[in-house]
N, C-alpha and C positions, 0 to 999 in steps of 0.2 A: 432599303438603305435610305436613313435621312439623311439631306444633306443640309448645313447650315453654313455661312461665311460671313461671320459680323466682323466688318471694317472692309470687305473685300467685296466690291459687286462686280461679277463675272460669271459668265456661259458656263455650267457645269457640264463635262465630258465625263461618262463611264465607261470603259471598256471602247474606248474608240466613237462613242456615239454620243451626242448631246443631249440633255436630259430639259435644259433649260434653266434659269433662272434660282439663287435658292430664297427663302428655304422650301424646300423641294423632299418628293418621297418617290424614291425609285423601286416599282414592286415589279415580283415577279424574274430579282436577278439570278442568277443560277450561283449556288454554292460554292464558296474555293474564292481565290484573292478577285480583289475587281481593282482596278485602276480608276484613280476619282483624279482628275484636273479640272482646275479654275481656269481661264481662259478670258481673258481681256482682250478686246478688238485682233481676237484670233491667235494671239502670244501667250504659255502659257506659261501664268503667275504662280502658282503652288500646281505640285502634284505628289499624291502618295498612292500607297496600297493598304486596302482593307482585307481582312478577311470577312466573308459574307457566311452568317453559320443559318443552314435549314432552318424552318420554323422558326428564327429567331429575327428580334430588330435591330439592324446596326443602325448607329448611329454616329455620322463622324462632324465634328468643326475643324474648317479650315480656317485658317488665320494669315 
């Protein structure tokens, strides 16, 4: 999963967990939706859901 946030700098959260900074490449997620939120001094600013497919690369921008 890439993450990217051009205009937005903030902590990316996946699935509950922090990933860090983007842009960023989250490997190794397991298949089926993931929950991606942006996260400013701990407040979260955007949040969606992907679906994450096998062998493939998602790629999301948040805004």
């Amino acid at each position: 999963l890439e993450v990217t946030s051009p205009g937005l700098y903030g902590e990316v959260w996946i699935n509950n967990r922090p990933y860090g900074f983007p842009p960023l490449s989250a490997q190794a997620l397991p298949a089926g939706p993931a929950r991606v939120e942006v996260r400013v001094n701990g407040e979260v600013k955007r949040r969606m859901t992907v679906e994450v497919e096998p062998g493939r690369s998602t790629r999301v921008r948040v805004r």
